[in-house]
N, C-alpha and C positions, 0 to 999 in steps of 0.2 A: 078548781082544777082546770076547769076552759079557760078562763083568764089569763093561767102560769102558762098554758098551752099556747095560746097565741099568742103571749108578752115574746114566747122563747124561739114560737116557730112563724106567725104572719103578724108583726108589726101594725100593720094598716087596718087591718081586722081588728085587733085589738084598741087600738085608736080608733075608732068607726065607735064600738062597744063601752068604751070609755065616756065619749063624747055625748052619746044619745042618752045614757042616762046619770049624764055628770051630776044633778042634784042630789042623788046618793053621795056622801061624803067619800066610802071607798075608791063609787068612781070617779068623784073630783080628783081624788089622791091619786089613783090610778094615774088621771089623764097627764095629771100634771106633771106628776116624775117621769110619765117617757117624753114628754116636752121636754123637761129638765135635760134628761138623757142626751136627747136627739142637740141640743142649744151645748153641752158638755164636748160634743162630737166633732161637732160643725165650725163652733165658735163665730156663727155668723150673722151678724146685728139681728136681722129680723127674727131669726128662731130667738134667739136669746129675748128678746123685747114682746114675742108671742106667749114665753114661756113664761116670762114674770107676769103678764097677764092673766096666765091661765093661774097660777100660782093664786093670786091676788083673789080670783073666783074662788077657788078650790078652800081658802082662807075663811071667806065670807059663807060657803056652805056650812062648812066645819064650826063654825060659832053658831049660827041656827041651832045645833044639836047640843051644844055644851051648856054646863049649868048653869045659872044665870043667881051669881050671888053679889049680895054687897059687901067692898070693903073688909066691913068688924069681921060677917062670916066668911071671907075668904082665909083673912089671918088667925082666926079660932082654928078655922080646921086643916089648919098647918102645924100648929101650936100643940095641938091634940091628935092630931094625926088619924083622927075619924074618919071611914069611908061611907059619904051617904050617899055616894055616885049613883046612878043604874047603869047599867051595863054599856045599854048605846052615849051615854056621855063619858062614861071610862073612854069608848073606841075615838067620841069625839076627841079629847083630849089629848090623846095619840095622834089623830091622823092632822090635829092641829099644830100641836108641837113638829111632827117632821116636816111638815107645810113648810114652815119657819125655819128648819134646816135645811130646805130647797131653796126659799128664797136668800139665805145667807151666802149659797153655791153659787147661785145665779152671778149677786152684787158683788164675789169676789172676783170672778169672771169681765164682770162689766165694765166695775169700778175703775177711775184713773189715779183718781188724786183720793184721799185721807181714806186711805184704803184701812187705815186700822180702826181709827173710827170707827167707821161704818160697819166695817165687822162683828166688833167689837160689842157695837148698842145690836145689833140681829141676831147675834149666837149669845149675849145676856139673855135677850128674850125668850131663845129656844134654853138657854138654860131654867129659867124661873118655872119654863112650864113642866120640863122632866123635873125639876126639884118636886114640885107639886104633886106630881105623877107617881112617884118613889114614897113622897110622905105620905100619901092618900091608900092606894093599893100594890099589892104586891102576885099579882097576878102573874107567875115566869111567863108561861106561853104567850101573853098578850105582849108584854114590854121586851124581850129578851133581844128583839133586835135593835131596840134603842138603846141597851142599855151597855149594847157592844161599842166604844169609840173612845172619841177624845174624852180625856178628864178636864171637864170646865169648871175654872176656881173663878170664883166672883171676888173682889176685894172684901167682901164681906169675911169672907173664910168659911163659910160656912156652908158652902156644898161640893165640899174639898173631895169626897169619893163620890162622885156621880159621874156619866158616859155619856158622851153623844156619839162620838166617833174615835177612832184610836190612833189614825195618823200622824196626830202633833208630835206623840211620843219619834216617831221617826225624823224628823226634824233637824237638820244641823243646830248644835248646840248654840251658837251665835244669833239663829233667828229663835230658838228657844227661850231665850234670855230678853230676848223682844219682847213676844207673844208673855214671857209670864211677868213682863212689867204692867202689860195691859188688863194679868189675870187670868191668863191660860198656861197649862202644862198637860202635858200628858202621860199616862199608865200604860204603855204596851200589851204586858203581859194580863193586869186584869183587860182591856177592853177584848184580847183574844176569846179569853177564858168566857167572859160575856156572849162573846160570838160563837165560841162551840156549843155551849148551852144553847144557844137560840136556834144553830142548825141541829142540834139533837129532838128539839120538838118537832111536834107536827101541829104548827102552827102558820097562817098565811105569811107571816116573814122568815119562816123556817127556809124558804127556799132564798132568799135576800140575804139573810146569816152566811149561808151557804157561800153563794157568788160573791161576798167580799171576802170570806178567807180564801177562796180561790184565787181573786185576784192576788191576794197579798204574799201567798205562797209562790203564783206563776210568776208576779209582777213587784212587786214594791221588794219584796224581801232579797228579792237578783239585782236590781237596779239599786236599790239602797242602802243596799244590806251586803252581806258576806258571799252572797249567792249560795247559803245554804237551805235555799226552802225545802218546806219538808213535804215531797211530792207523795208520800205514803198518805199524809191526811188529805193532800189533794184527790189523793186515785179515791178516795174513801169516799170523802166527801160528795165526788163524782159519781160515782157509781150506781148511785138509785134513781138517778135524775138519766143517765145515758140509757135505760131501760124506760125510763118511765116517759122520756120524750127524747126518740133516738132520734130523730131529724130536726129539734131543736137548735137554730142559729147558734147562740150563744154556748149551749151545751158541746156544742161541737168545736168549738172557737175551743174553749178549753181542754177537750179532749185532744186536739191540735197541739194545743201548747206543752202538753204531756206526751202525745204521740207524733207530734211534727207533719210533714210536709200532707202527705196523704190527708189526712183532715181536715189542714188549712184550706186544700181547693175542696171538697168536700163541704167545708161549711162555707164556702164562696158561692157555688153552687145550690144551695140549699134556698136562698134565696133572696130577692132582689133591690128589695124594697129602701133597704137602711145601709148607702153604699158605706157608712162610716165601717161597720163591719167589715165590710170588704177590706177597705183600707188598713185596721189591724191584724188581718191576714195579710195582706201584700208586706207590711210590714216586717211580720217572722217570718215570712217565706225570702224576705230579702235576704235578712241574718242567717236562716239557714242553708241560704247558698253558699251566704258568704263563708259560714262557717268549713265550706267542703271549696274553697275558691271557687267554684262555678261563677265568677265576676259578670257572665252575659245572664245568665238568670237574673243574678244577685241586680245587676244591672235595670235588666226590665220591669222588675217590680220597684227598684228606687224612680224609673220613670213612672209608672202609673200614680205612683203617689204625688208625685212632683206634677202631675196633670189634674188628678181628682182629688185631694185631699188640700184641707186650709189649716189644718192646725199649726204646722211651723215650717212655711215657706223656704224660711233661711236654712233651717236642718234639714228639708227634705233636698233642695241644691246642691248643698255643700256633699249630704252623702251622695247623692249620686256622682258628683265630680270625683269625689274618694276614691268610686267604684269604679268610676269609669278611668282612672290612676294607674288600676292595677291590673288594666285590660294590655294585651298585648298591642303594639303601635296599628297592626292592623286590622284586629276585633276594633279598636277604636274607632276606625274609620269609618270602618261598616255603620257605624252607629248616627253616623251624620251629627257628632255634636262634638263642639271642641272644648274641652276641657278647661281651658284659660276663662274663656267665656262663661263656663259657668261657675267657677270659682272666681269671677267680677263682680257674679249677680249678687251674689250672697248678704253683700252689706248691706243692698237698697231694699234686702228682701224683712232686715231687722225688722220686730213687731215687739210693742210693750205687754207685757199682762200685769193688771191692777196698777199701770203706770210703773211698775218696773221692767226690766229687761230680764230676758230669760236666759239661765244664767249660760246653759248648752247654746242659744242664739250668739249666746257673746263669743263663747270658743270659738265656733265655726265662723264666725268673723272674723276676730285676732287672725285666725292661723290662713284664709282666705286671703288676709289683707298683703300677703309675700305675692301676690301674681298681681296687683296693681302695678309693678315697674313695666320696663318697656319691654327687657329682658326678664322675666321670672325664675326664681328658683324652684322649681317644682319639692312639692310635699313629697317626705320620703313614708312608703305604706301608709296613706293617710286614712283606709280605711280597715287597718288592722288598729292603728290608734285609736277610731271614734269605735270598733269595737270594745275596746279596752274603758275608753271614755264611759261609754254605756254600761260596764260592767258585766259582759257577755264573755269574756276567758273563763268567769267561771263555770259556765256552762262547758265552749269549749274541749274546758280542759279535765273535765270527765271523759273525754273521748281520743286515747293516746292517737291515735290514727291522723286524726284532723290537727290535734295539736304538734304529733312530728311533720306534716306535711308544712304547718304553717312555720314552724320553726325553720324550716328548710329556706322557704319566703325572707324570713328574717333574716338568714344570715345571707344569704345573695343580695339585699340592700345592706347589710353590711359589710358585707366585699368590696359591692361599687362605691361606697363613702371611704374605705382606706386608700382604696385606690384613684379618687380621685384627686386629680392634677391640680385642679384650678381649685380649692376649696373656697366656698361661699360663707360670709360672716353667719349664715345659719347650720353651718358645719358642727358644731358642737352641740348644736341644740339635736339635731338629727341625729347624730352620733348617741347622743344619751337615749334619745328614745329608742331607737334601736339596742342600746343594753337593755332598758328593764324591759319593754314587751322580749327579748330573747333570754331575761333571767324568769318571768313570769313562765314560759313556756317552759324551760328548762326544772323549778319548781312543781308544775303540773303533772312534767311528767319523770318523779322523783331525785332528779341529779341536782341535790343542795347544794351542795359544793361548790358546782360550775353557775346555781342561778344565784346562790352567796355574789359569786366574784362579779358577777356581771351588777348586782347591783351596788356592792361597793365602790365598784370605777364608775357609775352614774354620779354615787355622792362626792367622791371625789374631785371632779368636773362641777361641783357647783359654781366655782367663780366662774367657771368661761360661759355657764350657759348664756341666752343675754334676753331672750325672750319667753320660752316656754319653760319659766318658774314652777309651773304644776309639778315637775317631773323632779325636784326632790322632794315633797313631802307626799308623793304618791308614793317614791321609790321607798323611804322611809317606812311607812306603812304597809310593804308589802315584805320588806326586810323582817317587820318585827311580824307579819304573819308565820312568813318562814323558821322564825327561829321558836314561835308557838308551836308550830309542828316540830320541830326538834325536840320538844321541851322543854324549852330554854326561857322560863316564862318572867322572869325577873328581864332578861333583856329584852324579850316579844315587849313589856310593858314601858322600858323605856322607850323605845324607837317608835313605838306608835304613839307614844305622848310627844315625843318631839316632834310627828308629823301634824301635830296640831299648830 
């Protein structure tokens, strides 16, 4: 309970405690995954290359305590599925196995080149030992947060329902198809189901259960998903933890994300130690400016980020150029920074991860690359687009309010594009997206009809568009959501397979 207590509320504290008696295997484990954490946050060589160190200790504790059999008897009592463990080598085996799903974090992170490789031989490993772990004992409380995640298939085929983690399952289907040529795929719904059982114990990963479906509810499932997460199991899930540690960082980061602005500086306040936290509140507090136009808010916190934070230089630029887009000619001014300029930086700010490019990096480049002339055509609401980008309308557009004001935005840049004179060869591309973000709005806030029309004249505009391709099979996929809500589901089914 002291440990959850300072993991949640003093950081440093907690690292101090870790440290001093890391030959305990928990607090190898301990130490190592807020290294992991902090290296996850930062992305900056030396925590990353401190953290696989401490990893690599935390490794070598963890085998001190495990059983020490040969060969015959490792594969007999697989075979047989006998538990002659004792207890503290069951825990070793856990905290070895996730060791080894740290260290796979790390090397995706690091990695440049044969990134699947390399994956590939570190998450078999941590597969063989939850295989092990499943055949041996079946203890819920002890394993239940392992056994929340991805479904790891070995070409053997033979550990076709077991979990590490559950995010593969979210995956665009094209890198899926990758990942299960090397032997991976993933189960969404069982690694969930894995994961509420883990947070219905009361067990020390009970609280770890917890914080990923959290995340996956505030985060993954808005961003990658439909933006229908189900904030009823979040408030649920929340709610013993906001009594139980009510000045808890973290804990408040999430009540934030559920209750918004008030929270966010609240748990910015709360304390100092771990600016990356900060930085994910500067974050939502930008989007919910932006959500209400407030663009000089929305604005300041895309500067703090674009000061303190390393994770993606090039999106933290580009948005604030966005923002600063949609500033009036003389809020801008006041601002001391010109806009041209900083939609120049953007390109030189590109960074690889695992030796590919990121695929949001790559957008905010493409669409940056129109202000390299001498003359530029300026982006038309380009930070109602990386809205839309982000998949943040869905939120939005729970809130008729924000979403008639922003509709209002939309068609006053649709006005000036009819109206103007001199049309620029990125005239049509602008034009389009100004239909669907004002059919998406129009949708939100129930007039089918008029966000029907608006995105059939996007489809129809396919030949002229000439650059930003995204915007028919976005527009397609939001057609066939709208006519789901109709109930129109034979054609919802077409139009979102075409948008593949």
């Amino acid at each position: 309970s002291t440990a959850v207590f300072l993991f949640l509320s003093k950081l440093r504290d907690v690292v101090c405690v870790s440290y001093r008696w890391r030959d305990s295997m928990y607090h190898a484990l301990g130490y190592s995954s807020i290294l992991v954490m902090q290296a996850t946050m930062t992305f900056e060589h030396h925590d990353i290359q401190v953290a696989m160190a401490t990893i690599k200790e935390a490794l070598n504790t963890c085998q001190r305590f495990r059983k020490r059999n040969s060969m015959v008897g490792s594969l007999s009592s697989l075979i047989s599925k006998q538990s002659n463990l004792q207890e503290e080598e069951m825990h070793a085996e856990i905290c070895y196995a996730e060791c080894l799903l740290q260290k796979a974090t790390l090397t995706f992170i690091q990695v440049r080149t044969h990134l699947f490789t390399c994956l590939h031989s570190l998450l078999e490993n941590a597969n063989d030992e939850f295989f092990f772990l499943f055949s041996v004992f079946q203890d819920e409380n002890m394993i239940s947060f392992i056994k929340g995640g991805i479904k790891i298939r070995t070409s053997y085929q033979i550990y076709n329902h077991f979990c590490v983690f559950q995010m593969l399952s979210l995956l665009p289907q094209r890198i899926l198809r990758l990942l299960e040529f090397i032997g991976f795929s993933g189960n969404r719904g069982f690694g969930l189901s894995q994961l509420r059982d883990g947070a219905s114990s009361h067990s020390l990963r009970s609280i770890l259960c917890a914080l990923t479906l959290l995340f996956y509810h505030t985060y993954v499932s808005l961003i990658l998903g439909t933006g229908e997460g189900n904030l009823v199991e979040a408030e649920a899930l929340l709610e013993p933890y906001k009594h139980k540690y009510p000045k808890g960082s973290i804990i408040l980061f999430y009540s934030a994300r559920i209750a918004a602005r008030a929270r966010y500086e609240e748990c910015i306040s709360s304390q100092q130690e771990w600016k990356q936290i900060h930085h994910l509140c500067y974050w939502e507090l930008m989007w919910t400016h932006s959500y209400q136009q407030d663009w000089k808010q929305a604005f300041h916190y895309a500067d703090m980020l674009c000061r303190e934070s390393r994770w993606s230089k090039a999106i933290y630029v580009y948005q604030k150029a966005a923002i600063l887009s949609m500033m009036s000619e003389d809020e801008a001014k006041k601002t001391g920074e010109d806009v041209v300029e900083l939609f120049r930086q953007v390109e030189g700010l590109k960074q690889r991860l695992a030796g590919k490019s990121i695929p949001m990096e790559k957008f905010a480049v493409r669409k940056s690359r129109r202000y390299k002339a001498a003359n530029p055509v300026l982006l038309v609401i380009p930070a109602l687009e990386m809205m839309y980008v982000w998949n943040l309308f869905t939120i939005v557009g729970k809130r008729a309010d924000c979403t008639e004001a922003l509709l209002v935005t939309i068609e006053t840049a649709e006005e000036q594009l009819r109206n103007d004179p001199n049309p620029s060869e990125f005239h049509p591309d602008d034009s389009c997206l100004v239909q669907m973000l004002k059919g998406l709005c129009l949708k939100h806030l129930g007039r089918l009809l008029q966000a029907e029309l608006c995105f059939t004249q996007v489809l129809s505009s396919e030949s002229r568009i000439r650059y930003d391709h995204y915007l028919i099979p976005f527009t397609l996929y939001e057609l066939g959501l709208l006519y789901k809500q109709q109930g129109d589901f034979s054609k919802a089914t077409a139009f979102i397979q075409n948008a593949k």
